[in-house]
DSSP file (Angstrom, degrees, kcal/mol; ACC not computed):
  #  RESIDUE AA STRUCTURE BP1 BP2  ACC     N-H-->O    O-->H-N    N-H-->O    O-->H-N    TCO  KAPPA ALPHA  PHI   PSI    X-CA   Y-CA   Z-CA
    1    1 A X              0   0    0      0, 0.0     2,-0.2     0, 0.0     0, 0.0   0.000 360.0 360.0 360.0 133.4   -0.4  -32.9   19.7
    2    2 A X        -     0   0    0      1,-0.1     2,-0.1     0, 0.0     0, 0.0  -0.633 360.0-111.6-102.2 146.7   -0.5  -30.4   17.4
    3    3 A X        -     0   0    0     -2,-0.2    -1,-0.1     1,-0.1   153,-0.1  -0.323  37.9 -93.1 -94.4 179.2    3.3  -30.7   15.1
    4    4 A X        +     0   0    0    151,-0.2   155,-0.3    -2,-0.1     2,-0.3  -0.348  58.6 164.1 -77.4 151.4    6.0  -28.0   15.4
    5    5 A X        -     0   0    0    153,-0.1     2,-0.6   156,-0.0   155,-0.2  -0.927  44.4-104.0-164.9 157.4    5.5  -25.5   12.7
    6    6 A X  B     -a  160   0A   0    153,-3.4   155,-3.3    -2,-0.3   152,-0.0  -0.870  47.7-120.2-105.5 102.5    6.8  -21.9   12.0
    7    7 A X        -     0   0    0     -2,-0.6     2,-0.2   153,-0.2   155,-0.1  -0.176  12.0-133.3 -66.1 139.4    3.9  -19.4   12.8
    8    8 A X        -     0   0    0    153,-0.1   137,-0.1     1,-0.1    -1,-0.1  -0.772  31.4-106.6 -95.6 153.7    2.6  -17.2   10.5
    9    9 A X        -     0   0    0    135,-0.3    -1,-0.1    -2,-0.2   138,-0.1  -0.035  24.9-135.6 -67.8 176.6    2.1  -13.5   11.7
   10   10 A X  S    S+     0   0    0     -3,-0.1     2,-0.2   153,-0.0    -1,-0.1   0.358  79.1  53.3-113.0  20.8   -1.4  -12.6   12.4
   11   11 A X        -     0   0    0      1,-0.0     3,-0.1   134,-0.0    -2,-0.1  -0.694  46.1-178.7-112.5 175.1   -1.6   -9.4   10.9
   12   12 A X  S    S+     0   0    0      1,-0.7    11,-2.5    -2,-0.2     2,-0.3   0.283  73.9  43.8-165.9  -6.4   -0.6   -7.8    7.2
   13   13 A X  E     -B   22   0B   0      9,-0.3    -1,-0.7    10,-0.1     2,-0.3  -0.927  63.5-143.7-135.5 176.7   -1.4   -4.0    7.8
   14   14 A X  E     -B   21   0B   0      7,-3.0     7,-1.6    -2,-0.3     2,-0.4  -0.931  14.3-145.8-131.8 136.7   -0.9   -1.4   10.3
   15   15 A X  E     -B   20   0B   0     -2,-0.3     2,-0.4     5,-0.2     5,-0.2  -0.870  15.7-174.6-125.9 133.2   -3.6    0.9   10.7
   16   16 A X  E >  S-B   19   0B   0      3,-1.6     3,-1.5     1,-1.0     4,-0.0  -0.722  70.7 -66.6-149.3  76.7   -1.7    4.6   11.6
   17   17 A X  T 3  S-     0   0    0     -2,-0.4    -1,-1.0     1,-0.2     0, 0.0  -0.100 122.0  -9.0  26.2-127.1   -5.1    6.7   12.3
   18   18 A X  T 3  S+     0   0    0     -3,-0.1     2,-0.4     1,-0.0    -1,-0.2   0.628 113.6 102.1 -83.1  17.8   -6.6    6.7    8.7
   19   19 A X  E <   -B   16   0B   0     -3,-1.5    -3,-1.6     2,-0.0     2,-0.3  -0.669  54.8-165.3 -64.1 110.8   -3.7    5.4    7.0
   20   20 A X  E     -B   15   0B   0     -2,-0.4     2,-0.3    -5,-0.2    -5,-0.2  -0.853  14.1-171.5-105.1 140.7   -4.2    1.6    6.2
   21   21 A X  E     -B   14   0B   0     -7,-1.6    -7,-3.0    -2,-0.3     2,-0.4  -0.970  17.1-137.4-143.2 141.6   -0.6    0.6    5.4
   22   22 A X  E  >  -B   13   0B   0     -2,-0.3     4,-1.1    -9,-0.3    -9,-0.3  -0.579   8.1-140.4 -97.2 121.1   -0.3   -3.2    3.9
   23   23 A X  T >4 S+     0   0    0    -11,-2.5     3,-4.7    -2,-0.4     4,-0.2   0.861 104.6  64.1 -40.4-100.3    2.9   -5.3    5.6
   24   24 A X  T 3> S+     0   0    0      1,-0.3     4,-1.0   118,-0.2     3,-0.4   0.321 102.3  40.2  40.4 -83.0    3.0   -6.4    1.7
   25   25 A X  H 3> S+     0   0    0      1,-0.3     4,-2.6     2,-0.2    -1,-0.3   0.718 108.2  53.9 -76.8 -11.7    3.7   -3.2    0.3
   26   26 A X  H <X S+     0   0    0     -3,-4.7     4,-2.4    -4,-1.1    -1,-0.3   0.776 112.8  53.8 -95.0 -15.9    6.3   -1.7    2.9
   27   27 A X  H  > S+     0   0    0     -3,-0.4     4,-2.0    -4,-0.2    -1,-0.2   0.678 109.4  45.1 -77.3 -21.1    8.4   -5.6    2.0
   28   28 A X  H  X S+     0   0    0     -4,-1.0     4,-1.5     2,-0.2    -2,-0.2   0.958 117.1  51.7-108.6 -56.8    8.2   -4.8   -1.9
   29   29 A X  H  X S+     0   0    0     -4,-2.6     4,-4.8     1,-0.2     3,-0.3   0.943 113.4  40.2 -15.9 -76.2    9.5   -0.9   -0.6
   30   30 A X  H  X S+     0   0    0     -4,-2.4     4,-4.2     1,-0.2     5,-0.4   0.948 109.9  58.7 -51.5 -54.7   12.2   -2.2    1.2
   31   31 A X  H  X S+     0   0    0     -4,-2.0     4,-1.5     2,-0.2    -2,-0.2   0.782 110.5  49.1   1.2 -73.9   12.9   -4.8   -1.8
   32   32 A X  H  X S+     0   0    0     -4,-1.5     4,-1.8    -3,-0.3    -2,-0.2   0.957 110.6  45.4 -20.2 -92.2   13.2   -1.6   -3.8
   33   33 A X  H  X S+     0   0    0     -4,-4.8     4,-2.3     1,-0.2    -2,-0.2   0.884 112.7  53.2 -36.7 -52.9   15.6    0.0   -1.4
   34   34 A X  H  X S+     0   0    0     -4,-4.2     4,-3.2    -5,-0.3     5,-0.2   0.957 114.7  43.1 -54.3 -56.8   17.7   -3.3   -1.1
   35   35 A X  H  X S+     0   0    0     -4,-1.5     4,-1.6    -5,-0.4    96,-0.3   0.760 109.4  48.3 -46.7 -45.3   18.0   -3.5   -4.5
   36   36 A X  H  X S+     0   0    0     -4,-1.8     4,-2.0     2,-0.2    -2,-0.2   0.989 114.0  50.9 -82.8 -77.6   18.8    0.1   -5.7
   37   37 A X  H  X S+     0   0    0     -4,-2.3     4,-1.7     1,-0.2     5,-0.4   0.779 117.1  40.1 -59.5 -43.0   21.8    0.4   -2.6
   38   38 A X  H >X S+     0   0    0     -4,-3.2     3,-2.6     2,-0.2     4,-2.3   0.970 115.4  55.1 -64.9 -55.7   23.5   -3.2   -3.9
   39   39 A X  H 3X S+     0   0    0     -4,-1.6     4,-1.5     1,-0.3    -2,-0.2   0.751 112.0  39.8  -9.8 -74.3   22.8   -2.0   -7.8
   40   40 A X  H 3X S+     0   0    0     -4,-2.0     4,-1.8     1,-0.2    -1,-0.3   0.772 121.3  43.7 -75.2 -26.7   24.9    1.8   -7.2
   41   41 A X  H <X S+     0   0    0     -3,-2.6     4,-2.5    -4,-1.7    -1,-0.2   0.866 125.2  40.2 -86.4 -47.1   28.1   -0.1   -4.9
   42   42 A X  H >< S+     0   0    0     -4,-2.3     3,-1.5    -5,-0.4    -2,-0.2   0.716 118.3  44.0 -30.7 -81.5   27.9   -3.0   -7.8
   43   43 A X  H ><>S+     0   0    0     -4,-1.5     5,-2.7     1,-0.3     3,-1.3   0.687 117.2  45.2  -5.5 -71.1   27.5   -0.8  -10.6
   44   44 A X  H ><5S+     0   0    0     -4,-1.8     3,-0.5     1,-0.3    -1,-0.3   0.632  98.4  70.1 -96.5  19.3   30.3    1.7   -9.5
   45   45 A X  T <<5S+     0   0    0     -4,-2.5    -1,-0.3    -3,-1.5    -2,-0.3   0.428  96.9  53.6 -89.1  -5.3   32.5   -0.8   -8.7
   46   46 A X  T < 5S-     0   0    0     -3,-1.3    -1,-0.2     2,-0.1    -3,-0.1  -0.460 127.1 -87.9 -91.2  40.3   32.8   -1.5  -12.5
   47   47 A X  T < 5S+     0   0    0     -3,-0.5    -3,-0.1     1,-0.2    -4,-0.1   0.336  92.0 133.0 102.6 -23.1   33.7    1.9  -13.8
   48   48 A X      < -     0   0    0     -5,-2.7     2,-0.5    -6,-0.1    -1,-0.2  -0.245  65.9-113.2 -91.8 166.5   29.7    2.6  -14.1
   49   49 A X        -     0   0    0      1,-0.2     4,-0.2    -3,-0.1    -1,-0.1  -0.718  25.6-153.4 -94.0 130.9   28.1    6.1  -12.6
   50   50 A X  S >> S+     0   0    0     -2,-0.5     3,-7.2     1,-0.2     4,-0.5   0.919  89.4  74.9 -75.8 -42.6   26.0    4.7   -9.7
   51   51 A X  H >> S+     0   0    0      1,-0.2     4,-2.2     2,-0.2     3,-1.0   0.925  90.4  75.5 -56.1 -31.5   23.3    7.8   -9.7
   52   52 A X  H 3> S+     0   0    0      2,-0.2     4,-2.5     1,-0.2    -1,-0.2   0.926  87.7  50.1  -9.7 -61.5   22.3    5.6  -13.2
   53   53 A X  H <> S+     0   0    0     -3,-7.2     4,-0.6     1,-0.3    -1,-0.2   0.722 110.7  54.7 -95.8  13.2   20.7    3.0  -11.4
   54   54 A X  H << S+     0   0    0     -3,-1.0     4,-0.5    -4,-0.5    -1,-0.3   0.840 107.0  45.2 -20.6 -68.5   18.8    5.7   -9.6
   55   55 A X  H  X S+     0   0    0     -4,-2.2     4,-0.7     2,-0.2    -2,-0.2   0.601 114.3  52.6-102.8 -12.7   17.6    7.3  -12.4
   56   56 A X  H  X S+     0   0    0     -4,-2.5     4,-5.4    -5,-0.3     5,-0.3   0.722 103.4  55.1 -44.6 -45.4   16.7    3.8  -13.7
   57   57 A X  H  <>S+     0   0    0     -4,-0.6     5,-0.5    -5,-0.2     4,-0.5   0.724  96.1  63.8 -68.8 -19.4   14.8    2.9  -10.7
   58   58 A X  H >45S+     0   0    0     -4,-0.5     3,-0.8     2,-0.2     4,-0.4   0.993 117.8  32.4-106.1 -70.3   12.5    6.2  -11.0
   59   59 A X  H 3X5S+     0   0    0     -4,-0.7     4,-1.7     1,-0.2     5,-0.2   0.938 121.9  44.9 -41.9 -60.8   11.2    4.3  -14.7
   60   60 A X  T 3<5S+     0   0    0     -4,-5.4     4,-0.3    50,-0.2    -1,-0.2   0.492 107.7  52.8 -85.9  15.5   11.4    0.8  -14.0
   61   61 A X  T X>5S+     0   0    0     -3,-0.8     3,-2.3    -4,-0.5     4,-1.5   0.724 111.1  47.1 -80.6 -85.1    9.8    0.6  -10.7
   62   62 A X  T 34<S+     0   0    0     -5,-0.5     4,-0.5    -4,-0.4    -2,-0.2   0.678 119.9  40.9   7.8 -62.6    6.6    2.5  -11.9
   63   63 A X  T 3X S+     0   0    0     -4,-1.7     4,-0.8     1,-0.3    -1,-0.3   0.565 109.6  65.5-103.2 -15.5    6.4    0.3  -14.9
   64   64 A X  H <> S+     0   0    0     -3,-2.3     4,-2.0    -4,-0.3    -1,-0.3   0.856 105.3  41.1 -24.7 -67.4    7.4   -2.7  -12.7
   65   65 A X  H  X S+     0   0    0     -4,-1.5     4,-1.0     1,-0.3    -2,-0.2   0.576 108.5  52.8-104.2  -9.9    4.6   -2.5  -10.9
   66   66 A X  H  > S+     0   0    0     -4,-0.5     4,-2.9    -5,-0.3     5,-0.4   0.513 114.0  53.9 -84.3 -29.1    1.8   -1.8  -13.6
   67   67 A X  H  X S+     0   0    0     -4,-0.8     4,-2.2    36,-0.2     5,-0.3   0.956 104.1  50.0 -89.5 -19.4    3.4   -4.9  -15.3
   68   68 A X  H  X S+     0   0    0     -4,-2.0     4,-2.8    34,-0.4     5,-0.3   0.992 115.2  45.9 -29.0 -74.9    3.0   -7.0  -12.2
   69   69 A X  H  X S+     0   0    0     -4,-1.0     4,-2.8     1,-0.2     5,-0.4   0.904 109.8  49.6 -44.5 -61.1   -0.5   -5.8  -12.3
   70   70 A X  H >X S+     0   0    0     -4,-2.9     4,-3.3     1,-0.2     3,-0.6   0.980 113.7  52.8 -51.4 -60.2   -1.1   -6.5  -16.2
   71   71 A X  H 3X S+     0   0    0     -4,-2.2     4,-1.5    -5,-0.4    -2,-0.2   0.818 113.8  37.5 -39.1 -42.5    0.5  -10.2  -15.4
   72   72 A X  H 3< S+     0   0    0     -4,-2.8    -1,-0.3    -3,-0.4    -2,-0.2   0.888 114.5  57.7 -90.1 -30.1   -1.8  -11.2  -12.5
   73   73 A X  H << S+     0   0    0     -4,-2.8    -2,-0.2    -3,-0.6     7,-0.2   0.888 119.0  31.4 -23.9 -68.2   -4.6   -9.3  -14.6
   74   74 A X  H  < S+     0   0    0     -4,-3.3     3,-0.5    -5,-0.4    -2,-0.1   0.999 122.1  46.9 -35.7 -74.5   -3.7  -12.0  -17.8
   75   75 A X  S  < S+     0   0    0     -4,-1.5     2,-0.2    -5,-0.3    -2,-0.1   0.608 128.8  26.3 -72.3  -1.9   -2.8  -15.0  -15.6
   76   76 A X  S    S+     0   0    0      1,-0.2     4,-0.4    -5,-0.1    -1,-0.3  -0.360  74.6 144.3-159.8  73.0   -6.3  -14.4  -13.2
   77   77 A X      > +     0   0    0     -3,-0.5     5,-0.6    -2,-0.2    -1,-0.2   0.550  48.5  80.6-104.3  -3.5   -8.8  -12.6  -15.5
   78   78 A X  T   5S+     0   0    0      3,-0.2     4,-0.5     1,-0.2    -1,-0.2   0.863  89.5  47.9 -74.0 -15.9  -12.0  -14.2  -14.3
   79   79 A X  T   5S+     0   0    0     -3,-0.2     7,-1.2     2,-0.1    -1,-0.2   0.912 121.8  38.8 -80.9 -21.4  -12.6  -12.2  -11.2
   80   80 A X  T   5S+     0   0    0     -4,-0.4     7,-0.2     5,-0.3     8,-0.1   0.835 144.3   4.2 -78.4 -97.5  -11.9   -8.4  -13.7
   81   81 A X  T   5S+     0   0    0      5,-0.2    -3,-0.2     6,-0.2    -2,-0.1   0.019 107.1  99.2 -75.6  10.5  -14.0  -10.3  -17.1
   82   82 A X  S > <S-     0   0    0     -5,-0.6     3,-2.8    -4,-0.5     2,-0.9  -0.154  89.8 -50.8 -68.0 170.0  -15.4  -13.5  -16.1
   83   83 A X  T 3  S+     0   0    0      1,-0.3    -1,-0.1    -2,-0.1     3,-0.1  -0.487 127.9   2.7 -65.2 103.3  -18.5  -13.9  -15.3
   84   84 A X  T 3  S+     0   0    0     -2,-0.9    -1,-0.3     1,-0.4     2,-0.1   0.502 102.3 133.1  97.3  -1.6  -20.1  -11.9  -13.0
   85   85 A X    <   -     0   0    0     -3,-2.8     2,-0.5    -8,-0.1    -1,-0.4  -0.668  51.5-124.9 -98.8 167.8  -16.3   -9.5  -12.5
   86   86 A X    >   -     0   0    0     -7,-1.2     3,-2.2    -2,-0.1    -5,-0.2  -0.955   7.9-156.6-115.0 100.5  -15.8   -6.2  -12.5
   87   87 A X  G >  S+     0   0    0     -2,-0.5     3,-0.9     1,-0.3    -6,-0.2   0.459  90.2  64.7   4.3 -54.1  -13.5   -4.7  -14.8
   88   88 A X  G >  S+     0   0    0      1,-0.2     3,-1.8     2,-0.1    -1,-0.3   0.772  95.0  75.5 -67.5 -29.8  -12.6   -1.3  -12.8
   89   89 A X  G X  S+     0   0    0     -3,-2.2     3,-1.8     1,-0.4    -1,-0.2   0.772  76.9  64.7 -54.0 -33.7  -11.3   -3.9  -10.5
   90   90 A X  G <  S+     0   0    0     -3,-0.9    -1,-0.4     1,-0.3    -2,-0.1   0.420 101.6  51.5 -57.8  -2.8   -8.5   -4.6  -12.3
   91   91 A X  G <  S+     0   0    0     -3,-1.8     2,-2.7     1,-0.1    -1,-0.3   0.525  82.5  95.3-121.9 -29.2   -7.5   -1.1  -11.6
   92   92 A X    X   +     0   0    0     -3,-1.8     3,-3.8    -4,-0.2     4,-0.1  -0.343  48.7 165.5 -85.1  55.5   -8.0   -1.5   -7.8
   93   93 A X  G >   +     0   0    0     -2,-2.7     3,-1.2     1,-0.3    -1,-0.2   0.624  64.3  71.6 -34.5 -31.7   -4.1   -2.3   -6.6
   94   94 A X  G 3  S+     0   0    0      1,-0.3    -1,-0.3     2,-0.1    -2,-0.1   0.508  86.4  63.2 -73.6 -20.4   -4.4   -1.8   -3.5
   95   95 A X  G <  S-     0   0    0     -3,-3.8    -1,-0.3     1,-0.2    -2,-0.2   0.227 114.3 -84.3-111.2  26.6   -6.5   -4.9   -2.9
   96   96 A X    <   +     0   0    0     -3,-1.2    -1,-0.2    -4,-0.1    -2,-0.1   0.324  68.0 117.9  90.2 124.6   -3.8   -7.3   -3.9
   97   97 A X        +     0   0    0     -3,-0.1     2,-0.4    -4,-0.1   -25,-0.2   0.510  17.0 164.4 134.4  97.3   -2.2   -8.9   -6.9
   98   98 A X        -     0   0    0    -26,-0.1   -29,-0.1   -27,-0.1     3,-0.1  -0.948  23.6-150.2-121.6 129.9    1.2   -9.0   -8.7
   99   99 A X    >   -     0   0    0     -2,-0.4     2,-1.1     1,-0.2     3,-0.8  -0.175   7.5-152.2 -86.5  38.7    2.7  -10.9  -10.8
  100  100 A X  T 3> S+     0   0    0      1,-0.4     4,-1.2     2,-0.2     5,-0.2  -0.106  95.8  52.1 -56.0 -53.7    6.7  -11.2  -10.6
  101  101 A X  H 3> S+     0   0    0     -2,-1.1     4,-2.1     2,-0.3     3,-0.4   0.811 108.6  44.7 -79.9 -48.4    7.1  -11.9  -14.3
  102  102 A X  H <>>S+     0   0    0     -3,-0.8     4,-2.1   -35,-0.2     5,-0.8   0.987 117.4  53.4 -39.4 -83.3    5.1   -8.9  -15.7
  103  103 A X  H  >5S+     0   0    0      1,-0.3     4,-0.5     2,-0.2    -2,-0.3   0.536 110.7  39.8 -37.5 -27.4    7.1   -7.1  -13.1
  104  104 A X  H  X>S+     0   0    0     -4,-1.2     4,-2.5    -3,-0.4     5,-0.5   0.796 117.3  50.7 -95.2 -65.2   10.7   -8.3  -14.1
  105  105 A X  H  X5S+     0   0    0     -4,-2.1     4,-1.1    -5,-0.2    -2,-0.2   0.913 119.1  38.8 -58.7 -25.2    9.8   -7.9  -18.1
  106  106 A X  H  X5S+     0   0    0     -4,-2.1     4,-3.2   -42,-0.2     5,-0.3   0.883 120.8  40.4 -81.8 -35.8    8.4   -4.1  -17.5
  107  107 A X  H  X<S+     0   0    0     -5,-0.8     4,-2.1    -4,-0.5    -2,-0.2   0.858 112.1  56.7 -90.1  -8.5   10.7   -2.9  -15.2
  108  108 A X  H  X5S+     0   0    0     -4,-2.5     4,-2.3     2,-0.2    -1,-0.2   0.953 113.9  47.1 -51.0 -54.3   13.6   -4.7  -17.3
  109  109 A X  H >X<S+     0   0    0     -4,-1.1     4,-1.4    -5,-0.5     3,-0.7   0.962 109.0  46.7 -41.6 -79.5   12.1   -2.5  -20.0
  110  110 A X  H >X S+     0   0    0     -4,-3.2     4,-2.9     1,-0.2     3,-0.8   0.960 117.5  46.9 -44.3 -49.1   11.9    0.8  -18.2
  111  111 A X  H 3X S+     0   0    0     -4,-2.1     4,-1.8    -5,-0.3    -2,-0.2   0.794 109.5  49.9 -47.1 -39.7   15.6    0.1  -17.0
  112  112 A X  H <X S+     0   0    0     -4,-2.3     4,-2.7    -3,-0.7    -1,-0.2   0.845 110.2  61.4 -62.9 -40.1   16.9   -1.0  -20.8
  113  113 A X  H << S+     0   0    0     -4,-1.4     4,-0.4    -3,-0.8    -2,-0.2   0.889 116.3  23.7 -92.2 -28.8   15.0    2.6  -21.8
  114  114 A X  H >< S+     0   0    0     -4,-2.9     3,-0.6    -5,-0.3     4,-0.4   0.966 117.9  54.3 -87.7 -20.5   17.1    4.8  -19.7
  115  115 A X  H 3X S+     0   0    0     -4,-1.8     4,-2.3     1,-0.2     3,-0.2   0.697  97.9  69.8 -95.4   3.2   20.4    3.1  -19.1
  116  116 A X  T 3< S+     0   0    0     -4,-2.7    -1,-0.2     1,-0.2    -2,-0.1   0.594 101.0  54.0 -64.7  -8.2   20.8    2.7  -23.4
  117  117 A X  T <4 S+     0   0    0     -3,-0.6    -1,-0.2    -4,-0.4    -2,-0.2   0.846 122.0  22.7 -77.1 -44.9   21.3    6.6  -23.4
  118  118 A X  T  4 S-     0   0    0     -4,-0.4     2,-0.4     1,-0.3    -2,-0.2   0.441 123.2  -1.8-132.3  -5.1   23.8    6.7  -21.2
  119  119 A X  S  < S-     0   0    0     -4,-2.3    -1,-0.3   -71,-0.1     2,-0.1  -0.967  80.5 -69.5-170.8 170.6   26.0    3.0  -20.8
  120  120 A X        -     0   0    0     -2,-0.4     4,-0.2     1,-0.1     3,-0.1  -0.384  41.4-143.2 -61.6 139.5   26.1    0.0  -21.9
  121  121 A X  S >> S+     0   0    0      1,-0.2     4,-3.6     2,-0.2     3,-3.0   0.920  88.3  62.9 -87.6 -64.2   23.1   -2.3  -20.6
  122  122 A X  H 3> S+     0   0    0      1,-0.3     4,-0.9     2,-0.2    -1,-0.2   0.597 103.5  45.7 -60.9  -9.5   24.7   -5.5  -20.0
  123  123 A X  H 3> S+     0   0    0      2,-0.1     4,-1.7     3,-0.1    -1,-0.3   0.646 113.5  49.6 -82.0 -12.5   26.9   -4.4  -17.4
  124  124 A X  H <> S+     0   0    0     -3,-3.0     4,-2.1    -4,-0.2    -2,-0.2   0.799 108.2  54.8 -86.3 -44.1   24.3   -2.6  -15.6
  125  125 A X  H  X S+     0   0    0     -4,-3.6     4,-3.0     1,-0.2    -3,-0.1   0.867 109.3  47.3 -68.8 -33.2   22.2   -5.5  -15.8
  126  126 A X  H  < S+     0   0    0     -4,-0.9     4,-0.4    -5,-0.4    -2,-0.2   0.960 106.5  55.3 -57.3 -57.5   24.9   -7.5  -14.2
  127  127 A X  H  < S+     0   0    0     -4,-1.7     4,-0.5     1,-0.2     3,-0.3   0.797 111.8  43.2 -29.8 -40.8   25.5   -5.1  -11.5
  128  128 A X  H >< S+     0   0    0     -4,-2.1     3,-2.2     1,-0.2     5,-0.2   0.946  93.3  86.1 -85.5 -21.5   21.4   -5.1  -10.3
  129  129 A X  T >X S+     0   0    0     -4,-3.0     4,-1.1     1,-0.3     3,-0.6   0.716  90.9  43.0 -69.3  -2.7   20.9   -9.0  -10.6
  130  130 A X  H >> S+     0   0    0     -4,-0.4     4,-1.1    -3,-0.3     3,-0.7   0.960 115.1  48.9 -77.7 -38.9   22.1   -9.8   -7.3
  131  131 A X  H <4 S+     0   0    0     -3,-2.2    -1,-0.2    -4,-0.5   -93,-0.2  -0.015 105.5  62.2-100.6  13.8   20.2   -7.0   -5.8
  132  132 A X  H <> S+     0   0    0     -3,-0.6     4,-1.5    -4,-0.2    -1,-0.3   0.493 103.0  49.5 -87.7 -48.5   17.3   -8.3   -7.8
  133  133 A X  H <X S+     0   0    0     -4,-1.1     4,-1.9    -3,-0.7    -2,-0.3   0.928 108.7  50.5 -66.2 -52.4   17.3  -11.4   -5.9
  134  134 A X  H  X S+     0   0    0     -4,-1.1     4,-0.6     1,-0.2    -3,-0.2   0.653 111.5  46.7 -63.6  -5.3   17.5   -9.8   -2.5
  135  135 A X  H >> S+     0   0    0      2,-0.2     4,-1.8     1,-0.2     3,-0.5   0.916 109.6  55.5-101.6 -26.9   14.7   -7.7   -3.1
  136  136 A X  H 3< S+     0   0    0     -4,-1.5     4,-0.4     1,-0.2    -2,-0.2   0.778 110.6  46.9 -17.2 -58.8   12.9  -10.6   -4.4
  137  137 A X  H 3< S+     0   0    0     -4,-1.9    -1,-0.2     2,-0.2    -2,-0.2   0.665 112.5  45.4 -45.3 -48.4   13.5  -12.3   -1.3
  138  138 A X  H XX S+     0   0    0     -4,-0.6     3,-1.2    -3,-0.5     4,-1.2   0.708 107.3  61.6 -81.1 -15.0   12.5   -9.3    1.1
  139  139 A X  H 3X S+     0   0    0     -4,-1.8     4,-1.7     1,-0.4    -1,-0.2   0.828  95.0  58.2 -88.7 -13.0    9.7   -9.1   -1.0
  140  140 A X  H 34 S+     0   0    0     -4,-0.4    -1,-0.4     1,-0.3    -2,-0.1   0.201  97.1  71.5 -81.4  15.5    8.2  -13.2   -0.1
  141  141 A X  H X> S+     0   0    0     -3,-1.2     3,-2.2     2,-0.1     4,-1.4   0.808  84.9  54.1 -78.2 -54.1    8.2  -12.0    3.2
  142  142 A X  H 3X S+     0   0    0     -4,-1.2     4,-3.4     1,-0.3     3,-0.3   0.982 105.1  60.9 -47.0 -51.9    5.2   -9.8    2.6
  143  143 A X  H 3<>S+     0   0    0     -4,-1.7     5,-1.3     2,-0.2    -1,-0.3   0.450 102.2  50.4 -67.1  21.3    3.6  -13.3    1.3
  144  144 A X  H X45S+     0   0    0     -3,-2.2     3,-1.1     3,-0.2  -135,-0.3   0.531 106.7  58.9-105.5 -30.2    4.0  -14.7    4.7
  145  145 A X  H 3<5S+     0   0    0     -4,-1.4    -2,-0.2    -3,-0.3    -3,-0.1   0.964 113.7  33.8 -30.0 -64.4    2.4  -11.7    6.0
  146  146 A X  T 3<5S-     0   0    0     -4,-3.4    -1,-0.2    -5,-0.2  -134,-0.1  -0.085 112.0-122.0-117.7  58.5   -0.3  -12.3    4.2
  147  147 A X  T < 5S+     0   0    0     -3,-1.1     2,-0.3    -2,-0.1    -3,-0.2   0.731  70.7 128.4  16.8  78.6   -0.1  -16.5    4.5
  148  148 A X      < +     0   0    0     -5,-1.3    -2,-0.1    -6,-0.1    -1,-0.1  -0.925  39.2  39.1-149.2 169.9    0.0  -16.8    0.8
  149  149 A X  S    S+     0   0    0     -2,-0.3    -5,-0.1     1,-0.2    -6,-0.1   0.103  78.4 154.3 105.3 -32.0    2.1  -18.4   -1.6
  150  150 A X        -     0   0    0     -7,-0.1    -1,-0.2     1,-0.1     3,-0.1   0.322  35.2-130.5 -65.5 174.0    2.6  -21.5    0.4
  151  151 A X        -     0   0    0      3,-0.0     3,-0.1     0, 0.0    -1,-0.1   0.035  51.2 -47.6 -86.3-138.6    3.4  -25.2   -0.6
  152  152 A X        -     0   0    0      1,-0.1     2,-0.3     0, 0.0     0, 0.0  -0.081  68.3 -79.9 -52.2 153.3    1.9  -28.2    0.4
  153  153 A X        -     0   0    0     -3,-0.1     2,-0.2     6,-0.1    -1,-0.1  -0.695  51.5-174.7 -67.5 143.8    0.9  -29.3    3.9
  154  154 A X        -     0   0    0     -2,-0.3    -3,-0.0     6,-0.2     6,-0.0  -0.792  40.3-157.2-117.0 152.1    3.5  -30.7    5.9
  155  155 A X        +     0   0    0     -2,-0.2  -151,-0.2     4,-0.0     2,-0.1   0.352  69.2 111.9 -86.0 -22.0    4.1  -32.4    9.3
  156  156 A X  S >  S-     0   0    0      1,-0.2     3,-4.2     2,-0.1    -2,-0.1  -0.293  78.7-119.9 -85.4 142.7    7.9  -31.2    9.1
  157  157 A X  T 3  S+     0   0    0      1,-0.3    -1,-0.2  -152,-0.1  -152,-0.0   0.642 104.8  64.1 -49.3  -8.3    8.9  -28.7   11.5
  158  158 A X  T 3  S+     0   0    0   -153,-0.1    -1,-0.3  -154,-0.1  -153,-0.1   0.542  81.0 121.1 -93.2  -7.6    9.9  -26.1    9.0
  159  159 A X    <   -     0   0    0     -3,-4.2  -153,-3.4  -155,-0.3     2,-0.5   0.066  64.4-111.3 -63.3 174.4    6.7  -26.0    8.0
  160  160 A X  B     -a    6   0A   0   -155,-0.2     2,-0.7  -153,-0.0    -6,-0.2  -0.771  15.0-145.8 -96.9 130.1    4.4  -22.9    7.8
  161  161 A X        -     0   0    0   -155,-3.3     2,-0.5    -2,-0.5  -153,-0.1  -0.792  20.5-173.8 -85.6 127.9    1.5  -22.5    9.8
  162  162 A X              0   0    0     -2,-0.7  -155,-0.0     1,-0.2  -153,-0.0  -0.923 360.0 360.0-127.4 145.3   -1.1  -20.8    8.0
  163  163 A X              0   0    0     -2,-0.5    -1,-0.2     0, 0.0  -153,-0.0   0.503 360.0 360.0 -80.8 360.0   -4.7  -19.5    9.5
């Protein structure tokens, strides 16, 4: 008897005639989205102009997601410059690989560079972190989409089933 476990989907893109669209990416979207709406109520619920973390998001996403890239680039360089990798690969996003930490120090970056023009940082920064965590959150859902990430094997019913 096989034990109770929490099924992992069996898909991770949606094919929408020649549009390949990656589960993945539309959870790191939404992430995004989640993020940006708590940010602007947070944000102008201390005094701050919400269209800010707008015009924040339009830097630090961008630069977000090229440090993601550089980070899993770093941290997992054999398959780009190892032996036997291809270099241009590193370039090839689409086929998967982010780092969170690259992603948080770049888009932290882009964010610092617009909202020091126009307010004070540390209250802005207070304002997104909750809405940093939820998108964080939405965003491990795309890694059960595509059954990675997980811990150990388990017997316990809460576990993951993973193909």
């Amino acid at each position: 008897m096989t034990p109770a476990a929490i099924p992992s989907p069996g898909i991770n893109v949606l094919h929408l005639g020649p549009l390949t669209v990656h589960i993945y990416g539309l959870c790191i979207l939404a992430g995004i989205v989640a993020a940006i709406v708590i940010a602007k109520r947070r944000y102008a619920a201390r005094g701050g102009e919400a269209d800010l973390v707008v015009d924040a998001a339009l830097l630090a996403v961008p630069l977000g997601i090229v440090g993601g890239r550089l980070y899993h680039v770093i941290t997992s360089y054999q398959p780009y410059f190892g032996p036997g990798g291809h270099p241009v690969d590193a370039l090839k996003i689409w086929h998967g690989g982010l780092g969170i930490w690259g992603g948080v120090a770049f888009g932290a970056l882009g964010a610092y560079l617009i909202v020091r023009r126009k307010g004070r940082f540390a209250p802005f920064a207070d304002a997104l972190a909750p809405g940093l965590l939820v998108a964080q959150a939405i965003g491990r859902l795309g890694n059960w989409f595509n059954q990675e990430l997980f811990g150990r094997p388990t017997t316990l019913p809460w576990g993951l089933r993973i193909d």
